[in-house]
C-alpha positions in Angstrom: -35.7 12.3 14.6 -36.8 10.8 17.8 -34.1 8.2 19.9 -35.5 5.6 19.2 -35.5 6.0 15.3 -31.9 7.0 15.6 -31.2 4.1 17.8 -33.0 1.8 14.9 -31.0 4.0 12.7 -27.5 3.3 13.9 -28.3 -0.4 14.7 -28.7 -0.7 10.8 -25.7 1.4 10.8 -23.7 -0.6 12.8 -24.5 -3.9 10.8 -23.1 -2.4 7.1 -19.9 -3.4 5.7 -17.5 -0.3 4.7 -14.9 1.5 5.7 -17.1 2.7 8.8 -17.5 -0.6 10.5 -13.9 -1.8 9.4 -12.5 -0.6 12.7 -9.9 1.9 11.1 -8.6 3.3 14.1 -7.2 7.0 12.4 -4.2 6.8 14.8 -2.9 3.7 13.3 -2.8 5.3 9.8 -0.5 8.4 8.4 -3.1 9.8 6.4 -1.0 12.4 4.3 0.7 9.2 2.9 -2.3 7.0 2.7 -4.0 9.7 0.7 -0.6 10.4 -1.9 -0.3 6.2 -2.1 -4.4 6.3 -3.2 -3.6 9.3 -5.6 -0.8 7.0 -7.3 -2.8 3.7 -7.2 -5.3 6.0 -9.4 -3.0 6.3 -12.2 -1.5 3.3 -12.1 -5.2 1.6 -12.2 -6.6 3.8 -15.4 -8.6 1.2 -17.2 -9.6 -0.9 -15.0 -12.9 0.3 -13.3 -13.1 -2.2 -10.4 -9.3 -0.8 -9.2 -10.1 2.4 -9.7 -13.6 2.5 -8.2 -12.3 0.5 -5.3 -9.9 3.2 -4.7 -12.0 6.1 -4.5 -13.9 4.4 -2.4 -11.1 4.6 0.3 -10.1 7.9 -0.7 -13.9 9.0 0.3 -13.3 7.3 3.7 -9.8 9.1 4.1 -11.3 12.5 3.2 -13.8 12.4 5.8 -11.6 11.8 8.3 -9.5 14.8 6.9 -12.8 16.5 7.5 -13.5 17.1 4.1 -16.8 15.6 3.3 -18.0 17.5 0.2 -15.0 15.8 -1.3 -15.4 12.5 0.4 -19.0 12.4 -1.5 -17.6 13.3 -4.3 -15.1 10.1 -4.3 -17.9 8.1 -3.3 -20.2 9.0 -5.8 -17.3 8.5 -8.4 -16.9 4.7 -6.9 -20.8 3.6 -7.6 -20.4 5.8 -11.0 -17.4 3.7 -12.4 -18.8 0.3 -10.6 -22.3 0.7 -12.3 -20.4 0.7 -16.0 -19.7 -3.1 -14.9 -22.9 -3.3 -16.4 -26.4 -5.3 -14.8 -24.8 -7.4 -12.3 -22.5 -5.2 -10.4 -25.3 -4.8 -6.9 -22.8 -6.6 -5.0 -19.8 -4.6 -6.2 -22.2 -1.1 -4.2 -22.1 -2.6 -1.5 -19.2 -0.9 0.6 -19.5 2.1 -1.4 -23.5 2.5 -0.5 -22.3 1.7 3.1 -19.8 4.7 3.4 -22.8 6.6 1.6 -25.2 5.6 4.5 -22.8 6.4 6.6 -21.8 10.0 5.8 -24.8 11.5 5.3 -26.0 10.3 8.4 -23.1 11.7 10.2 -23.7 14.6 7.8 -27.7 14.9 9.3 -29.2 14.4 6.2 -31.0 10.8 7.8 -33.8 11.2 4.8 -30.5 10.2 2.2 -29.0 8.1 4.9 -32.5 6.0 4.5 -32.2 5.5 1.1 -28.8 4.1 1.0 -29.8 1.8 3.3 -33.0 0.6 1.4 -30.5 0.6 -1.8 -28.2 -2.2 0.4 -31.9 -4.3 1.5 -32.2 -4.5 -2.4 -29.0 -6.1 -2.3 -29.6 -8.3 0.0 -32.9 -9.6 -0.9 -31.9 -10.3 -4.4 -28.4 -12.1 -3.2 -29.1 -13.1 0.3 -26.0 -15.1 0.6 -23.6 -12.9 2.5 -20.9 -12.5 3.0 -20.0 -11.4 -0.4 -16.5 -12.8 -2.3 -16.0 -8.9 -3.7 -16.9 -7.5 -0.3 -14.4 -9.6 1.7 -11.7 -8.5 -1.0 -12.2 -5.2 -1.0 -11.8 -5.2 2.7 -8.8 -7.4 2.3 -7.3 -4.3 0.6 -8.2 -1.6 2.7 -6.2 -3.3 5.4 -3.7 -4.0 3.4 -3.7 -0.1 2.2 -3.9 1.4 5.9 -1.9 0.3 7.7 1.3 -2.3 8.8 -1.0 -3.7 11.9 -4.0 -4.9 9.7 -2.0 -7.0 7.7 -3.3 -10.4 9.6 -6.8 -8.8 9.1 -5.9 -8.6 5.1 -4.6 -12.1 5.3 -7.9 -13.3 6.5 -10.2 -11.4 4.6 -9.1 -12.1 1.4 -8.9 -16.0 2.2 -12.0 -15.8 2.9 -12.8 -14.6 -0.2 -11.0 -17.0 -1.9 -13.2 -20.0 -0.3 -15.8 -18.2 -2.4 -14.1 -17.5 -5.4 -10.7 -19.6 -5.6 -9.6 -18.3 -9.0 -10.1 -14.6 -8.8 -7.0 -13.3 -9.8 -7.3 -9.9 -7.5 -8.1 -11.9 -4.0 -5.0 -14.1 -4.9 -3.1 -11.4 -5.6 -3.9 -9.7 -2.8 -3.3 -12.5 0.0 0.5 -13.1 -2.1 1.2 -9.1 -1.2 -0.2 -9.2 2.4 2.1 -12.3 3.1 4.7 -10.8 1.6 4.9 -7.5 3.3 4.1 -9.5 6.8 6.7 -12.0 6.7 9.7 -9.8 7.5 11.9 -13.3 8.4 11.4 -14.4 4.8 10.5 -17.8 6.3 7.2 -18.5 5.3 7.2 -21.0 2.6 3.6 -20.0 1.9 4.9 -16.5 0.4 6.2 -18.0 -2.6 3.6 -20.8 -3.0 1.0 -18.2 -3.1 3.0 -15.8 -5.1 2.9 -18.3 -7.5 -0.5 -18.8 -7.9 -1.6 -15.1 -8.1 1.0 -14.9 -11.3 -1.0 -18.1 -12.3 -4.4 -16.1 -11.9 -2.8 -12.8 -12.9 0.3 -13.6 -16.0 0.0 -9.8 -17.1 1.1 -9.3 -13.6 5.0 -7.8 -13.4 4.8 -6.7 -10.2 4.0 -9.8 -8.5 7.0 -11.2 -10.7 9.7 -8.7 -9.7 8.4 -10.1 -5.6 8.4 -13.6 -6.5 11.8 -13.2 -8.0 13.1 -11.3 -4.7 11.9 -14.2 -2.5 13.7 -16.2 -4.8 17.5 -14.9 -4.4 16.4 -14.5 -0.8 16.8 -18.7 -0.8 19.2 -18.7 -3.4 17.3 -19.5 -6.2 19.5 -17.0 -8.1 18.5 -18.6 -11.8 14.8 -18.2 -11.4 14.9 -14.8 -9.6 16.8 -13.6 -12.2 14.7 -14.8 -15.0 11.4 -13.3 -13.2 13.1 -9.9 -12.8 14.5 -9.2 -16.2 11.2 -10.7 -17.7 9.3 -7.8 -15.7 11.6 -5.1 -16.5 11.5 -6.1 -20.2 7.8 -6.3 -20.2 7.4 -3.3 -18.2 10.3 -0.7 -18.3 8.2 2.3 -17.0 5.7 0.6 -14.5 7.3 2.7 -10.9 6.4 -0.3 -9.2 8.0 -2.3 -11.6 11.0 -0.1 -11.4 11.3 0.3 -7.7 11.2 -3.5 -6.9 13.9 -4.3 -9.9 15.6 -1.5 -8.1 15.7 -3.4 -4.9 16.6 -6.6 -6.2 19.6 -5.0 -8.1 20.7 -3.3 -4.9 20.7 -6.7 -2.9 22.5 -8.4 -6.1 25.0 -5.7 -6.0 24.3 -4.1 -8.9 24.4 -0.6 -7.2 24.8 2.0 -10.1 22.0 -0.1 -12.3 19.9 0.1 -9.3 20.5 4.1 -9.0 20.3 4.2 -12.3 16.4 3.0 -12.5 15.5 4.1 -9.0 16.1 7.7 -10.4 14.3 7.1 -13.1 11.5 6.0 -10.9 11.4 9.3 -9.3 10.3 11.0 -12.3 6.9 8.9 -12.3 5.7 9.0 -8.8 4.3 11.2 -7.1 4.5 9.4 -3.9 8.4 8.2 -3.7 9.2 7.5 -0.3 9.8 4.4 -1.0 12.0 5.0 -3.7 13.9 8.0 -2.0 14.3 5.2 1.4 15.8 2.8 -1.8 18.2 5.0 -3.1 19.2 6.2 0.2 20.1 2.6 0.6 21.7 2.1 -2.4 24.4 5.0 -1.8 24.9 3.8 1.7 26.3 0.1 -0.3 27.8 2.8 -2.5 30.2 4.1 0.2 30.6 0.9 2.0 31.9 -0.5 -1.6 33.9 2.7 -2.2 35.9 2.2 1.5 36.6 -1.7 0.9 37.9 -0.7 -2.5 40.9 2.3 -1.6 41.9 4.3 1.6 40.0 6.9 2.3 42.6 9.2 1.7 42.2 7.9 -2.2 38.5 7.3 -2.4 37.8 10.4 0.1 36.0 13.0 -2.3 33.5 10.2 -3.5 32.8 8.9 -0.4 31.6 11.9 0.6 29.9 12.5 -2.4 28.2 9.5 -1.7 27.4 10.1 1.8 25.8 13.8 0.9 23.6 11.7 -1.6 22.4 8.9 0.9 21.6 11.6 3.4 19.7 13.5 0.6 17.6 10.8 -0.1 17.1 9.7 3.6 15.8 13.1 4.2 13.4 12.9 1.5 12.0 9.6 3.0 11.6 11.0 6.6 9.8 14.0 5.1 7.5 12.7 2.5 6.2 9.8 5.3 7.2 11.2 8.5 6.2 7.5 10.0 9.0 6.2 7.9 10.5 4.3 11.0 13.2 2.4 9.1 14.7 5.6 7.3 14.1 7.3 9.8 16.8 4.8 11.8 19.2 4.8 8.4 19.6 8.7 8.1 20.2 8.8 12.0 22.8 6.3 11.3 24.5 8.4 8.7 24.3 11.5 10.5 26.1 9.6 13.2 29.2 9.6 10.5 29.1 13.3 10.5 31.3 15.6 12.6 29.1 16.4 15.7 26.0 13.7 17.1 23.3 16.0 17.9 21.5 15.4 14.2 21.9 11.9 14.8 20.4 12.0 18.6 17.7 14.3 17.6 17.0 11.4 15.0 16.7 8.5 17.0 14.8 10.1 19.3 12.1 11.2 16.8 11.8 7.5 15.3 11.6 6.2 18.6 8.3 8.7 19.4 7.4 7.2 15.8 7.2 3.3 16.8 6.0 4.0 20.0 2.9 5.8 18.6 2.7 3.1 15.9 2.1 0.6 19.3 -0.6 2.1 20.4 
């Protein structure tokens, strides 16, 4: 190929929209865990094509960056695969998928496949020339969203853009109510709840975004709604893990510690993935021993506090080591090694999830 076909050839390149052009910077995301979060959405997602095909479509991008590209074809083949069952009009749902096509075999050499991915997305275009599409914008709303903390403003943005072109699809709305969610930290935003609401409008079936809802609730002390929303989920779905880990929060905050253990455990048993849950219970025993020393002396309560202790660190440790980017539990466990005879564990800690957020800033 001469330089100036593979100058025309990137150009094209350059214009697609995928995971390529998305400006995923690889430092900003801890792939191991990325990959094991993909893996679970998977499961939880059997049955519904576009969720599943959407997320083998990320997993393609995630394995060619772990440098495996026979298998990142392979999930990319297996995205157009399940999105093509949609039936006849499902062109604009290939259109990241053909994108990360394009682009790996041209990074692969093969330019003659590279070519015909491209004249695949032109056949797109011509027969639905108004871009951007709704579908596109949303599936890039949950890439960011799936990557990493610092694209959650860019997941915010795509997906309302997205919904200007399609108000009432139930997965844009549900996506924007997550990304505002997870980005408002203060718990200030009024719009978290407001749009909460309207993806559960858009998505009743939905027990996740009810278990959220009803944690932003007790967070302003609407107690009688929150708890309506959470038992409602946990009745209608007792096994879902993200079900059970998010019940398992709010019990935790409501101080319902042993309930919360209780489920978070049994959480652990469906996820592969469990971080997150191991950070929870971690948590949860840590309330455990503060409720255990307001309760007796130590000199009474002293074998279970320690107990206790042994099992927050446990879980801490589990945390740190199945997401070693886990900044907050990586903060917690040096916390409770700091309760420990000797500091160093503790020091050693802190130091590590200091490196951690420091290399998250860049």
């Amino acid at each position: 190929m001469s330089s100036t076909q593979d100058i025309i050839l990137e150009t094209k390149l350059n214009q697609l929209e995928c995971h390529f052009t998305w400006a995923l910077n690889e430092n900003d995301i801890d792939l191991t865990d990325l990959l094991n979060r993909l893996e679970e959405q998977l499961n939880l997602d059997l049955g519904r094509e576009a969720g599943v095909a959407r997320t083998h479509s990320s997993m393609g991008y995630v394995k060619f960056l772990l440098d495996s590209n026979t298998e990142a074809l392979s999930n990319l083949e297996r995205s157009v695969e399940l999105t093509k069952s949609h039936g006849n009009d499902c062109d604009k749902l290939l259109v990241v998928a053909y994108g990360d096509l394009a682009w790996l075999y041209y990074l692969m050499g093969n330019f003659a496949e590279c070519e015909s991915y491209l004249n695949k997305l032109s056949e797109i275009k011509e027969k639905y020339p108004s871009v951007p599409y709704a579908g596109v914008l949303g599936e890039k709303g949950w890439t960011f969203l799936k990557f990493s903390r610092k694209y959650y403003d860019r997941a915010k943005e795509s997906f309302r853009k997205a919904l200007e072109l399609d108000p009432e699809e139930g997965e844009w709305n549900t996506g924007l109510a997550i990304a505002l969610y997870r980005a408002d930290d203060m718990l200030e935003d009024p719009e978290v709840i407001d749009q909460l609401r309207r993806a559960i409008a858009t998505n009743p079936d939905d027990d996740v975004l009810k278990v959220l809802l009803g944690l932003r609730l007790a967070a302003h002390k609407k107690y009688n709604e929150a708890e309506s929303l959470v038992e409602q989920a946990l009745e209608r779905s007792p096994e879902h893990p993200h079900v059970m880990r998010y019940v398992g929060k709010y019990f935790r905050i409501e101080g319902s510690v042993d309930r919360s253990i209780a489920l978070l455990k049994r959480a652990l048993e469906k996820v592969s993935n469990a971080a997150f849950i191991h950070h929870q219970l971690g948590l949860c025993y840590r309330k455990k021993i503060i409720n255990l020393m307001q309760a007796g002396s130590h000199h009474t309560k002293g074998a279970e506090i320690k107990r206790a202790r042994e099992q927050c660190i446990y879980h801490l440790e589990m945390a740190t080591e199945l997401k070693t980017s886990f900044i907050m539990a990586m903060n917690e466990l040096a916390l409770q090694y700091g309760g420990e005879p000797g500091y160093a564990r503790a020091e050693e800690m802190f130091r590590n999830s200091f490196k951690a957020a420091r290399r998250k800033k860049r």
